[in-house]
N, CA, C and O atoms as a GROMACS GRO file, in nm:
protein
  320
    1UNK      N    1  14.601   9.014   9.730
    1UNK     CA    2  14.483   8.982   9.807
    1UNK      C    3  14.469   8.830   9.817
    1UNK      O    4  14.505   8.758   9.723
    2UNK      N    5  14.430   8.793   9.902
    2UNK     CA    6  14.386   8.635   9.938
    2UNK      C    7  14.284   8.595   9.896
    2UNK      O    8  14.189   8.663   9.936
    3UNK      N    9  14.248   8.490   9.813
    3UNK     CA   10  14.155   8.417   9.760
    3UNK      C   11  14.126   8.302   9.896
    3UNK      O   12  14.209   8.223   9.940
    4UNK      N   13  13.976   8.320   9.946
    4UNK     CA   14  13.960   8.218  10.036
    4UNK      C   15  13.866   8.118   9.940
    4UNK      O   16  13.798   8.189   9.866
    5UNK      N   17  13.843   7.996   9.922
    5UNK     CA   18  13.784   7.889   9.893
    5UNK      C   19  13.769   7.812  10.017
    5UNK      O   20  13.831   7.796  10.122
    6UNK      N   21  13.566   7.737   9.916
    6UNK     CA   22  13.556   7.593   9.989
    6UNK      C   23  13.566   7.500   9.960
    6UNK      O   24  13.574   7.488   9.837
    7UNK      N   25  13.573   7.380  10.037
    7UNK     CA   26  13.628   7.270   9.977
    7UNK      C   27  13.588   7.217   9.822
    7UNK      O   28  13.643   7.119   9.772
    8UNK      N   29  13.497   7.287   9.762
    8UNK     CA   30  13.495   7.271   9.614
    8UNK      C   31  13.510   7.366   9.543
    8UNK      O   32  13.438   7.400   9.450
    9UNK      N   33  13.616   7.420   9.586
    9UNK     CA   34  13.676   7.514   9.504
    9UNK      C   35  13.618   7.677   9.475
    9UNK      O   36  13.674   7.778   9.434
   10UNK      N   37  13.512   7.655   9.508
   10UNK     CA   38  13.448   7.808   9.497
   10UNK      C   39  13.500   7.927   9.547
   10UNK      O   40  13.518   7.906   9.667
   11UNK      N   41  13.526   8.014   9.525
   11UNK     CA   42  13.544   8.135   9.613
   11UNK      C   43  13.431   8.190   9.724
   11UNK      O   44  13.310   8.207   9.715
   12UNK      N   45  13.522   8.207   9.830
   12UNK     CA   46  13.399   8.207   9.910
   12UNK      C   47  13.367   8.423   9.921
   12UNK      O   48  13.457   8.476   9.986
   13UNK      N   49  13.282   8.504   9.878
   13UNK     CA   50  13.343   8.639   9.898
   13UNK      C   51  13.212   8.657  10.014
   13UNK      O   52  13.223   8.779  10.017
   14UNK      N   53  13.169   8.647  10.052
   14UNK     CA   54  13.049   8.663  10.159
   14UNK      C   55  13.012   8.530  10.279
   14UNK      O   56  12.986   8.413  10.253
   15UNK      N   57  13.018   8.584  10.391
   15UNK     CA   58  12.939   8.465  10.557
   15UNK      C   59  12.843   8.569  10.568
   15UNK      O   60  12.867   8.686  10.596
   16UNK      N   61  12.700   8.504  10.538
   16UNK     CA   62  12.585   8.561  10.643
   16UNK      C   63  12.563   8.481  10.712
   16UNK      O   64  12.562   8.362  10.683
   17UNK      N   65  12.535   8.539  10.845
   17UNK     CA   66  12.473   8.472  10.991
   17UNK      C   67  12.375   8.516  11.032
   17UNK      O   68  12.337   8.630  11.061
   18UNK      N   69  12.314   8.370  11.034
   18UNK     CA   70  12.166   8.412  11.080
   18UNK      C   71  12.103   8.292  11.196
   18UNK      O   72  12.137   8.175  11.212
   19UNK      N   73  12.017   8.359  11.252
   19UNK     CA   74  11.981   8.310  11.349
   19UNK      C   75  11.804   8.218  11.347
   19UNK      O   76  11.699   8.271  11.312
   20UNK      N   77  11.813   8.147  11.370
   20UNK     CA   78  11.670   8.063  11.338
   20UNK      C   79  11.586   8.045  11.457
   20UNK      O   80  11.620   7.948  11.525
   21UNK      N   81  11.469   8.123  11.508
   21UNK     CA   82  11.417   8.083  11.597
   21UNK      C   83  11.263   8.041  11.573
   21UNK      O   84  11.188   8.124  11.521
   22UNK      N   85  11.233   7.967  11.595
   22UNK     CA   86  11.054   7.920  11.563
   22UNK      C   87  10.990   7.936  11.711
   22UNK      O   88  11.035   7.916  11.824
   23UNK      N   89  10.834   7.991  11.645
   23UNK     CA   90  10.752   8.018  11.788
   23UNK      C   91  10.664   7.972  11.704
   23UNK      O   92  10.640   7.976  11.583
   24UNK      N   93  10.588   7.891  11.875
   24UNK     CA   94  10.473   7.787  11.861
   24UNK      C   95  10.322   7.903  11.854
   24UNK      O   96  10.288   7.984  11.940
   25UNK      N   97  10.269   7.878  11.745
   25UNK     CA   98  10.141   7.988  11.706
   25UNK      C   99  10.064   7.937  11.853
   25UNK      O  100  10.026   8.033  11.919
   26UNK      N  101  10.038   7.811  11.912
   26UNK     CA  102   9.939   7.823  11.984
   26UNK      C  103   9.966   7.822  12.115
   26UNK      O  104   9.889   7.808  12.211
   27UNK      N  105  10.093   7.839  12.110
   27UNK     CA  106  10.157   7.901  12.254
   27UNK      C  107  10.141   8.033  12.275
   27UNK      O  108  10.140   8.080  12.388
   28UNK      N  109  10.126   8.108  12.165
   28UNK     CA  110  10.137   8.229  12.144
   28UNK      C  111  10.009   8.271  12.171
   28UNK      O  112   9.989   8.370  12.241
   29UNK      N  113   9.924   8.207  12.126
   29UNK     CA  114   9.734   8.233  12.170
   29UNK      C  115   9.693   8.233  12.306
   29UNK      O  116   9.611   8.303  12.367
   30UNK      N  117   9.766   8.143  12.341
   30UNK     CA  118   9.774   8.128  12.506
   30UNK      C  119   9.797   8.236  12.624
   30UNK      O  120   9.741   8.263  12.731
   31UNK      N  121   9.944   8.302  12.529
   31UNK     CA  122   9.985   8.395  12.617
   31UNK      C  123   9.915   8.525  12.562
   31UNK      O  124   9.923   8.618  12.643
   32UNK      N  125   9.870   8.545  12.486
   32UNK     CA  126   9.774   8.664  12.463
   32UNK      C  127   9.621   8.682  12.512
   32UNK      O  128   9.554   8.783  12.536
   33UNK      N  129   9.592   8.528  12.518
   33UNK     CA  130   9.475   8.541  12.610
   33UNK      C  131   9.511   8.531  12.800
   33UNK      O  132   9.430   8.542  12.892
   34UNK      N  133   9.589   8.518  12.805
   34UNK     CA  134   9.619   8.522  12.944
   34UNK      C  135   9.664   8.672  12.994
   34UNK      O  136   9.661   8.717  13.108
   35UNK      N  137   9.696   8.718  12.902
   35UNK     CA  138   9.799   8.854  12.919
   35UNK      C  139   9.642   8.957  12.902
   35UNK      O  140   9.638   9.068  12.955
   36UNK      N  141   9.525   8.903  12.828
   36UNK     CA  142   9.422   8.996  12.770
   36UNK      C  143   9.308   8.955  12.890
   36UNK      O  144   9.197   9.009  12.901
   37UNK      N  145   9.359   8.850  12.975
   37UNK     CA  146   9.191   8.812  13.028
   37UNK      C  147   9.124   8.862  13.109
   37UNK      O  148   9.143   8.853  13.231
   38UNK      N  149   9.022   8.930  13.046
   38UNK     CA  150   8.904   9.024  13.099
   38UNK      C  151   8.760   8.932  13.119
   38UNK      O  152   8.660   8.997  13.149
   39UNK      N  153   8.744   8.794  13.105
   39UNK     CA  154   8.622   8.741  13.063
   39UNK      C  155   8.627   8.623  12.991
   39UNK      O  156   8.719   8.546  13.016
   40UNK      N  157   8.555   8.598  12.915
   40UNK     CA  158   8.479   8.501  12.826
   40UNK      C  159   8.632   8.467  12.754
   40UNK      O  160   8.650   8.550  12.664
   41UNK      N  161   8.716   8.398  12.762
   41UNK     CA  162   8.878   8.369  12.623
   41UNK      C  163   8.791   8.403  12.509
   41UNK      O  164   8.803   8.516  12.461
   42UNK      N  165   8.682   8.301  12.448
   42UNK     CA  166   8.601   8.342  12.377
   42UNK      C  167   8.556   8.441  12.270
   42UNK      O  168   8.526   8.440  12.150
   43UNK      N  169   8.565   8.521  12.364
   43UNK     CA  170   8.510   8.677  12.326
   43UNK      C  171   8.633   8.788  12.282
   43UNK      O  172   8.613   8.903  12.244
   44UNK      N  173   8.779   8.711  12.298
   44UNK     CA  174   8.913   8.821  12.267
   44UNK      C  175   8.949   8.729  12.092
   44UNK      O  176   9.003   8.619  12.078
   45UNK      N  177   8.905   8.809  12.000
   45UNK     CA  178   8.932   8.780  11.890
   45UNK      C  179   9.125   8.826  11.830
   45UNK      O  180   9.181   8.935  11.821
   46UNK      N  181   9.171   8.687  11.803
   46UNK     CA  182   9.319   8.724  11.798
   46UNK      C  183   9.384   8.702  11.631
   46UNK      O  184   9.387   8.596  11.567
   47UNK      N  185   9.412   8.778  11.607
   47UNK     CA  186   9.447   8.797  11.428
   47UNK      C  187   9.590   8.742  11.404
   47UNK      O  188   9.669   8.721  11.496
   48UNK      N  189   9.615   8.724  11.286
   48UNK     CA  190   9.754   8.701  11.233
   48UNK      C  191   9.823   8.819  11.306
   48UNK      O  192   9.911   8.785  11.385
   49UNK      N  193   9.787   9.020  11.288
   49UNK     CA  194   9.887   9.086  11.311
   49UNK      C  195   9.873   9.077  11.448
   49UNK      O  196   9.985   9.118  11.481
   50UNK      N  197   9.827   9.056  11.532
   50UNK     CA  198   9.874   8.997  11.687
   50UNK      C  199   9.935   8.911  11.700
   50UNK      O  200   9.970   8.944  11.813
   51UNK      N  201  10.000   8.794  11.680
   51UNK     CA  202  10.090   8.726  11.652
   51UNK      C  203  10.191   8.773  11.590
   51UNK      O  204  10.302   8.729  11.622
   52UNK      N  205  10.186   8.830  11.530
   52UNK     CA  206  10.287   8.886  11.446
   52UNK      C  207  10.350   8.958  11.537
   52UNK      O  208  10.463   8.922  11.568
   53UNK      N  209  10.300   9.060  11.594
   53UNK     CA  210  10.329   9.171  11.660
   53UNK      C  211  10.404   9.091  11.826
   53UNK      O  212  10.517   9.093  11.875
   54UNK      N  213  10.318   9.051  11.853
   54UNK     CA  214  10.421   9.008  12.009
   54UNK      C  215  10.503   8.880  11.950
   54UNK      O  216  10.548   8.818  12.046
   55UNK      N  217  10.546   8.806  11.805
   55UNK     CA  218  10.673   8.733  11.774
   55UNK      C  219  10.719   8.811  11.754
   55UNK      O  220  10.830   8.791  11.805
   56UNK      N  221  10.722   8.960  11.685
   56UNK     CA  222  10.815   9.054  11.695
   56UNK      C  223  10.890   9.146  11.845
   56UNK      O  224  11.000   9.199  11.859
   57UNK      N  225  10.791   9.133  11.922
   57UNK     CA  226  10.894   9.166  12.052
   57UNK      C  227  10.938   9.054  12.131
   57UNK      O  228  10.998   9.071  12.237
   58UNK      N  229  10.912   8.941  12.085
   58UNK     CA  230  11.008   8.797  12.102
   58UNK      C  231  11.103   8.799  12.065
   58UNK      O  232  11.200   8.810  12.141
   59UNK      N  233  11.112   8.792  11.972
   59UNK     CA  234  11.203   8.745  11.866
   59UNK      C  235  11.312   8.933  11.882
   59UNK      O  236  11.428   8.901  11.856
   60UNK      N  237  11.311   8.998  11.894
   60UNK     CA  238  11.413   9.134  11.917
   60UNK      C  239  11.470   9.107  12.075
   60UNK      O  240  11.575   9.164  12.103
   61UNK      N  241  11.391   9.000  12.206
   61UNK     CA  242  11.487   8.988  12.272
   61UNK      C  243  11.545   8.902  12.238
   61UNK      O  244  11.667   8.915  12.230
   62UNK      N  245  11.486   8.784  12.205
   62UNK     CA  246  11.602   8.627  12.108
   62UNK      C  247  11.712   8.697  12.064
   62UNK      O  248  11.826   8.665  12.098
   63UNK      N  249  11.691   8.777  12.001
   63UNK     CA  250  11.800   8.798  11.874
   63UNK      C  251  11.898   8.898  11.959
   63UNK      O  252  12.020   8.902  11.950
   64UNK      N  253  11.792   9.000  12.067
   64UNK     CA  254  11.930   9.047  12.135
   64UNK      C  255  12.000   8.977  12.263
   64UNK      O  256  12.105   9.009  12.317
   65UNK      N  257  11.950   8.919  12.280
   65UNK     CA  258  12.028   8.792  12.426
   65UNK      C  259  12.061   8.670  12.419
   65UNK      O  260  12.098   8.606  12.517
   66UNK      N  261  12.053   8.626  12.313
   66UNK     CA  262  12.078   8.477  12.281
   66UNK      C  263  12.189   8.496  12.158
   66UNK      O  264  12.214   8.601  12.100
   67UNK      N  265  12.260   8.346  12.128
   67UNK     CA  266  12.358   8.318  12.022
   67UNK      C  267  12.367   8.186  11.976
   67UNK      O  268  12.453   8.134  11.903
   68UNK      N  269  12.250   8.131  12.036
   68UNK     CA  270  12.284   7.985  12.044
   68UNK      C  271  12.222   7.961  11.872
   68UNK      O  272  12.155   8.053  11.825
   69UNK      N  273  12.247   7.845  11.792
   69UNK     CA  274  12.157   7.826  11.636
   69UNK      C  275  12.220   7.933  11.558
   69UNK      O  276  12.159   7.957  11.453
   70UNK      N  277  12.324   8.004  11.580
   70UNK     CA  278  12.363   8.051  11.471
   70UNK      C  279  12.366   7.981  11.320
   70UNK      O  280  12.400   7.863  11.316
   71UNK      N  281  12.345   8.024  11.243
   71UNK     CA  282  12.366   7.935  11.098
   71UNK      C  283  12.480   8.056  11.042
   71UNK      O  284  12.479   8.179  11.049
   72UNK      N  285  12.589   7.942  10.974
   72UNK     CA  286  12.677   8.023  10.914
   72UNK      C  287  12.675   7.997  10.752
   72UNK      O  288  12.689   7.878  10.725
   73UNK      N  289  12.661   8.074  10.651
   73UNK     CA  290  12.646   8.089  10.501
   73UNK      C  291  12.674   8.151  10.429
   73UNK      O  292  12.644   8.270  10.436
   74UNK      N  293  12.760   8.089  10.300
   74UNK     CA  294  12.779   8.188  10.210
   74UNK      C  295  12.743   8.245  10.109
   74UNK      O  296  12.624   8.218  10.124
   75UNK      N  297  12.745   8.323   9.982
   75UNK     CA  298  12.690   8.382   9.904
   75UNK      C  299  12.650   8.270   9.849
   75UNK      O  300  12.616   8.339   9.752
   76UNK      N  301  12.611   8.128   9.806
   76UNK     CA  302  12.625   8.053   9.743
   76UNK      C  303  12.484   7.945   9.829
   76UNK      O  304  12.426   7.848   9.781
   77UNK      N  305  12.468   7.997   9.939
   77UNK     CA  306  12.397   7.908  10.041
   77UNK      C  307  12.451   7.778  10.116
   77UNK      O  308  12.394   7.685  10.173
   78UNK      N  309  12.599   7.814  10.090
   78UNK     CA  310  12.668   7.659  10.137
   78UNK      C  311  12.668   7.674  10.275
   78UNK      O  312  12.748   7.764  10.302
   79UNK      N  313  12.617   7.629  10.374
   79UNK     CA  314  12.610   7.574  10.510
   79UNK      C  315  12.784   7.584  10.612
   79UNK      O  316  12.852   7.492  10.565
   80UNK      N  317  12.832   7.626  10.675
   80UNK     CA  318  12.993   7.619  10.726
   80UNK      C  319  12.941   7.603  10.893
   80UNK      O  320  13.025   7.594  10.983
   0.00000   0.00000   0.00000
């Protein structure tokens, strides 16, 4: 079997890839009151799990149509 190492010698036995995307919270307020507007902005009270909830159907097309920011890492957290 092949022993792969990094340049300090470690064995490398694991690459996780992961993908990093950040969303702006008050961009996000924006588009929920625009997407909700019945009236008064005012009057549409918007919670953490609303945010939560439409960065989660963000972030599932990000992650399924995009590749760009991959981060590559190994068991160790070393950066490649």
């Amino acid at each position: 079997m092949t022993t792969i190492t990094n340049e300090d010698g470690d064995i490398v036995t694991r690459i996780n890839v992961m993908q990093l995307v950040t969303y702006d919270v008050a961009g996000i307020v924006e588009a929920i009151r625009e997407d909700n507007r019945v009236g008064n902005d005012d009057d549409l009270e918007i919670t953490l799990e609303d945010i939560l909830q439409y960065v989660s159907t963000m972030a599932e097309d990000d992650f399924l149509h995009g590749s760009i920011g991959l981060i590559f890492q190994d068991q160790d957290g070393n950066n490649y």
